[in-house]
C-alpha positions as CSV (number, residue, x, y, z in Angstrom):
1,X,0.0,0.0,0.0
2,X,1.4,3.7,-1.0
3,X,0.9,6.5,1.6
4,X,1.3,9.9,0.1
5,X,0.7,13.5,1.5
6,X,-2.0,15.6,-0.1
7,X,-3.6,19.1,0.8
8,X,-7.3,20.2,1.3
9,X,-7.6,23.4,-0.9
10,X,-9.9,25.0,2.1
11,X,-8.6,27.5,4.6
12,X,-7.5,26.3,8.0
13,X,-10.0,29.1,9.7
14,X,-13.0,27.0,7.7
15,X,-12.0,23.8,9.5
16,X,-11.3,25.4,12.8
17,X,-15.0,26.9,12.7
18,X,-16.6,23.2,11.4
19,X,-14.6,21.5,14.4
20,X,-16.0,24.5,17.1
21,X,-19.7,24.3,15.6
22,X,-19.1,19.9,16.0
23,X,-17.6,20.2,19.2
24,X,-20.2,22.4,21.0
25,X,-23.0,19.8,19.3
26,X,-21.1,16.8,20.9
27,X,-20.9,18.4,23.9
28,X,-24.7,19.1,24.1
29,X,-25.9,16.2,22.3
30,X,-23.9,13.5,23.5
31,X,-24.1,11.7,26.8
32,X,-20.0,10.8,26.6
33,X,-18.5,12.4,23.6
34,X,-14.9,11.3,24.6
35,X,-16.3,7.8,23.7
36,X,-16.5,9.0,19.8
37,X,-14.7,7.0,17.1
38,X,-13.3,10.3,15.9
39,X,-12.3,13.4,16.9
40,X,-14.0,16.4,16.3
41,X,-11.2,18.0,14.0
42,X,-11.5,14.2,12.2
43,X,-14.9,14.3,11.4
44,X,-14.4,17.6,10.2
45,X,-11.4,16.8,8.0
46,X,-13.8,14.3,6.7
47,X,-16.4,16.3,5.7
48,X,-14.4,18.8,4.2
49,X,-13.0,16.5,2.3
50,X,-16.7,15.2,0.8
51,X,-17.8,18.7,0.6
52,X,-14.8,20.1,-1.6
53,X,-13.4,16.6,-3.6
54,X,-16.5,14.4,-3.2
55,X,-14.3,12.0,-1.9
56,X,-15.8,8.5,-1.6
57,X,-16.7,7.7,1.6
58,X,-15.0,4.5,1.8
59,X,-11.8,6.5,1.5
60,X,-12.9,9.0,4.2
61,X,-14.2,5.8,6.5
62,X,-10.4,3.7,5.9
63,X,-8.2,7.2,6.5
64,X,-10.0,7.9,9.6
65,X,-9.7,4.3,10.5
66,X,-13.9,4.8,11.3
67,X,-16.4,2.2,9.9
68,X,-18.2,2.9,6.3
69,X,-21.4,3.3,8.6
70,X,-20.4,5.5,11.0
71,X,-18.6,7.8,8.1
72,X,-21.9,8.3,6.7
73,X,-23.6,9.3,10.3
74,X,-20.5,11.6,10.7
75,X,-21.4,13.3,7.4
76,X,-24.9,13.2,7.9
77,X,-24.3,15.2,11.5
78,X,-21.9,17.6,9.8
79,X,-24.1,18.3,7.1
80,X,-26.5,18.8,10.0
81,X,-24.7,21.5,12.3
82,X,-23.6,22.8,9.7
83,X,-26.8,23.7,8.1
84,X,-27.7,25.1,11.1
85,X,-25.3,27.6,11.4
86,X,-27.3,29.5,8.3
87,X,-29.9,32.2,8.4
88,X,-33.1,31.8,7.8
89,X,-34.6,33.4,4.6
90,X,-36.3,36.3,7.1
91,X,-33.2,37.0,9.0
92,X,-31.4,37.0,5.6
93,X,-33.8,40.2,4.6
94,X,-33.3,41.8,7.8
95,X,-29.8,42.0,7.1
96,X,-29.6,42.9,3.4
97,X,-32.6,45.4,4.0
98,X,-30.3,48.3,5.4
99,X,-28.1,48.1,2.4
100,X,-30.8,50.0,-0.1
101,X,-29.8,47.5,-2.9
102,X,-30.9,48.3,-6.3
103,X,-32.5,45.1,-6.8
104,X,-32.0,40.7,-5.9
105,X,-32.0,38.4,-8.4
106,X,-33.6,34.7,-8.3
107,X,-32.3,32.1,-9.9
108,X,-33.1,28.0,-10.1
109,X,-30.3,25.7,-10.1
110,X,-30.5,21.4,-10.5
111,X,-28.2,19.6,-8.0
112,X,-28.0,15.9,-10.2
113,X,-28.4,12.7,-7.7
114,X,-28.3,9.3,-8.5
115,X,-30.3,8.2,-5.8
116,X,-33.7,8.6,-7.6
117,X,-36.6,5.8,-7.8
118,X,-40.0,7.4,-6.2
119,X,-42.3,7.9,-8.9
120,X,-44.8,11.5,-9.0
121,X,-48.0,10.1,-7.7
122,X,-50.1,12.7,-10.4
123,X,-48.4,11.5,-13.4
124,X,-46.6,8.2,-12.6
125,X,-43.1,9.6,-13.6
126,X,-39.9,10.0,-12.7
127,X,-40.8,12.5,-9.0
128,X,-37.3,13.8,-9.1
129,X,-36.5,13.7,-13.2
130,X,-36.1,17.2,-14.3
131,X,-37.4,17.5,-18.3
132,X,-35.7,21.1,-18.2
133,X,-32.2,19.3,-17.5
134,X,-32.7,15.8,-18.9
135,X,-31.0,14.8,-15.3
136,X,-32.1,13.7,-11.7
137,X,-31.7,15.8,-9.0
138,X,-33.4,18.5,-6.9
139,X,-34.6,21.8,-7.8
140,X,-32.9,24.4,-5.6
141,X,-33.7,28.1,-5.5
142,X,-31.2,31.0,-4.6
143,X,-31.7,34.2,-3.5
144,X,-28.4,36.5,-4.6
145,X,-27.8,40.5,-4.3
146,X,-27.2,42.6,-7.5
147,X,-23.5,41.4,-7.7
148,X,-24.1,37.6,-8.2
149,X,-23.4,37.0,-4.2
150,X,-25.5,34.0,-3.0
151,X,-27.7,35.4,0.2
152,X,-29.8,32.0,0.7
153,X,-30.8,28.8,-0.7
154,X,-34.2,27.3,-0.2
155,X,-35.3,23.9,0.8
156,X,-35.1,21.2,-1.8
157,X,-38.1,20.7,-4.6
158,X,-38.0,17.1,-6.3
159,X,-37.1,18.0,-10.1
160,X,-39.6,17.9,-12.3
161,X,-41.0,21.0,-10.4
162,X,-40.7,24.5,-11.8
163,X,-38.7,26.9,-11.1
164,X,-41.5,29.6,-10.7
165,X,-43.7,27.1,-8.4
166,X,-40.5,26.6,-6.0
167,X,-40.5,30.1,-5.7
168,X,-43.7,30.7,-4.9
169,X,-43.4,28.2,-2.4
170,X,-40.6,28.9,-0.5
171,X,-38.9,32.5,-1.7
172,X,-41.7,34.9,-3.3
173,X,-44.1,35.7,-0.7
174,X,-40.7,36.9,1.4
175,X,-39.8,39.1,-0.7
176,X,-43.4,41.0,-1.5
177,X,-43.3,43.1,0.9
178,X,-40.2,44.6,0.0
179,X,-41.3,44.5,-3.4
180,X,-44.1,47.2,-2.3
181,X,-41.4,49.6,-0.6
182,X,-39.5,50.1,-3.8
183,X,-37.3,46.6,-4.2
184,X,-37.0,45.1,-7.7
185,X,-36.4,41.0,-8.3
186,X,-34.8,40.0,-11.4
187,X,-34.9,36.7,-13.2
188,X,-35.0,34.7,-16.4
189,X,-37.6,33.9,-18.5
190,X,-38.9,30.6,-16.2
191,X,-40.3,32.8,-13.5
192,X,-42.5,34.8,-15.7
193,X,-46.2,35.5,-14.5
194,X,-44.6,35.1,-10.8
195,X,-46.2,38.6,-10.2
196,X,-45.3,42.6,-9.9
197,X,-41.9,44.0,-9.0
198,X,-40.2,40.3,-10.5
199,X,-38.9,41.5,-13.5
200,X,-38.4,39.0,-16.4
201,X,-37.6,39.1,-20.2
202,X,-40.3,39.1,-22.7
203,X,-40.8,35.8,-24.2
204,X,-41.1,35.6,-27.9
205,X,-38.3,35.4,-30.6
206,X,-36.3,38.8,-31.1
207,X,-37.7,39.4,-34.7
208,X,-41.5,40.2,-33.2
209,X,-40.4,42.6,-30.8
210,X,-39.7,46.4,-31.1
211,X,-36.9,48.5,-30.5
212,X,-38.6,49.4,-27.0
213,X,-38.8,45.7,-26.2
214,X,-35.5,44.5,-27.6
215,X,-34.1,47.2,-25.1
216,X,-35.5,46.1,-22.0
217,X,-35.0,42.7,-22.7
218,X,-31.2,43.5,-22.8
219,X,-31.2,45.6,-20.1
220,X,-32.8,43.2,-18.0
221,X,-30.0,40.1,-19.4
222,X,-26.8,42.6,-18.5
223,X,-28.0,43.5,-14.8
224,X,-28.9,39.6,-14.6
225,X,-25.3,38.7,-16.1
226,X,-23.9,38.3,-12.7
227,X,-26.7,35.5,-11.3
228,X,-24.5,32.9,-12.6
229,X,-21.7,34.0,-10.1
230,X,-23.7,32.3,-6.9
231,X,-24.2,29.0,-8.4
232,X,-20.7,29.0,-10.0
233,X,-19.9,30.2,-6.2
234,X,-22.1,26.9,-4.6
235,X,-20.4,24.5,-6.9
236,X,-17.4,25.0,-6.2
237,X,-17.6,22.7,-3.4
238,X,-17.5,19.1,-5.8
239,X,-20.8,17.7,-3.6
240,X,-22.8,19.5,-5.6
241,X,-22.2,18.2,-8.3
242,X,-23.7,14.8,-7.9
243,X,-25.1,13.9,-4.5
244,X,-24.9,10.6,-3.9
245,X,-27.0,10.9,-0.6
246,X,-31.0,10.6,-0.5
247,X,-31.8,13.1,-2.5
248,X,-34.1,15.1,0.5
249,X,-30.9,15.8,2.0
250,X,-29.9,18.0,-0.9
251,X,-31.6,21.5,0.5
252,X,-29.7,20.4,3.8
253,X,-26.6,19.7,2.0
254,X,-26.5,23.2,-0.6
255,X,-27.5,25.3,2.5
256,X,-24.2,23.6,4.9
257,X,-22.5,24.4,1.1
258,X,-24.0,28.2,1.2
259,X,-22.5,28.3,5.0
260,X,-19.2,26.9,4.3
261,X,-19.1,29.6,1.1
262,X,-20.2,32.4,3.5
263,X,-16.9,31.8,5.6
264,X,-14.6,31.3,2.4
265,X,-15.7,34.8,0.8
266,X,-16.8,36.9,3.3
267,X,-20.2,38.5,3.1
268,X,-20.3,42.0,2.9
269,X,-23.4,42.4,5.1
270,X,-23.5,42.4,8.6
271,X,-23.8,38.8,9.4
């Protein structure tokens, strides 16, 4: 067998945080944490290891000499207090309200799983095949300020659901109210009809539309050019892009992913 030394392209302050948050939870949760198979900077190794290389976890269970089944609890419970460490969508606006931003964007995203056999009950289809993507995988929505940064992520939608009914669902009725004091929501074509103040492209091919149209619709394609920069942001952590967990963890996992980003670049509110 070869050993080798390799490096964790994460900063040593994300892993000090992970093994504080794990830590604390041990010390509340468990009735004799110094009885763990791991330590806590171990199980936090570990899951920054799945979180930014997707390593396998039977490579993560046999380097911390831990069994395959208690690697997976030990990234289940990171994923966990991890998660947990996020805002919540209202104390998200609170914060970004002082700021007087221009506008938000909204954006969908697929994360692709391969853990997909319940069937949609309506139709008798594939409940978490997206037709949009031609993939599995969950539909995630994500809230991002007028430079691209990702604010919050919502809960996860199986993915044959539509972008503008996960928003209505879990992100839109939010962000109303600010709507009525002045706030404008951009997104793509997907979430049109999703009501006033969301501001989407007019649908229809370029050569029906007039000059006025043509306009806005390019106006409203530049100030949305930097959306892309939060999901490009999220996936840089390799989980993402193909959860091999049960799919209903996958709003769990993207919002520990949207944590773990927050610490890595900064946020330049005032949480």
């Amino acid at each position: 067998m070869i050993t080798y030394r390799a490096m964790l392209d994460v900063p040593d302050h994300l892993c000090h945080a992970v093994t504080g948050w794990l830590k604390s939870h041990r010390l509340t949760h468990d009735s004799r944490p110094w009885q763990r198979a791991a330590s806590c900077r171990s199980q936090a190794i570990m899951f920054l290891r799945w979180a930014r290389d997707a390593s396998r976890l039977t490579v993560l269970a046999h380097d911390a000499k831990v069994s395959l089944k208690t690697a997976y609890r030990y990234i289940h419970e990171a994923i966990d207090v991890v998660a947990a460490h996020g805002l919540d969508l209202d104390e998200v606006i609170a914060q970004v309200k002082p700021a007087d931003l221009a506008f938000v964007m909204i954006d969908g995203t697929l994360i692709h799983s391969n853990r997909c056999r319940a069937k949609n009950p309506n139709s008798g289809h594939d409940l978490w095949y997206s037709g949009k993507h031609h993939h599995h995988g969950g539909n995630i929505q994500v809230l991002m300020d007028n430079t691209g940064y990702p604010l919050w992520t919502s809960p996860v939608e199986p993915g044959h659901v539509h972008d503008l009914t996960a928003a209505r669902e879990h992100l839109l009725p939010a962000l109303f109210p600010l709507v009525n004091e002045g706030l404008r929501v951009l997104a793509d074509k997907g979430y049109d009809g999703a009501g006033v103040g969301v501001l989407t492209p007019v649908k229809g091919h370029s050569d029906d539309f007039d000059a006025n149209t043509l306009c806005r619709n390019q106006l409203l394609t530049d100030l949305r050019a930097p959306a892309e920069r939060a999901n490009a942001m999220l996936k840089t952590w390799k989980c993402l892009h193909q959860v091999s967990l049960a799919p209903e963890r996958i709003g769990d996992i993207t919002a520990a992913m949207l944590v773990l980003t927050h610490l890595k670049y900064p946020s330049p509110y005032s949480w």
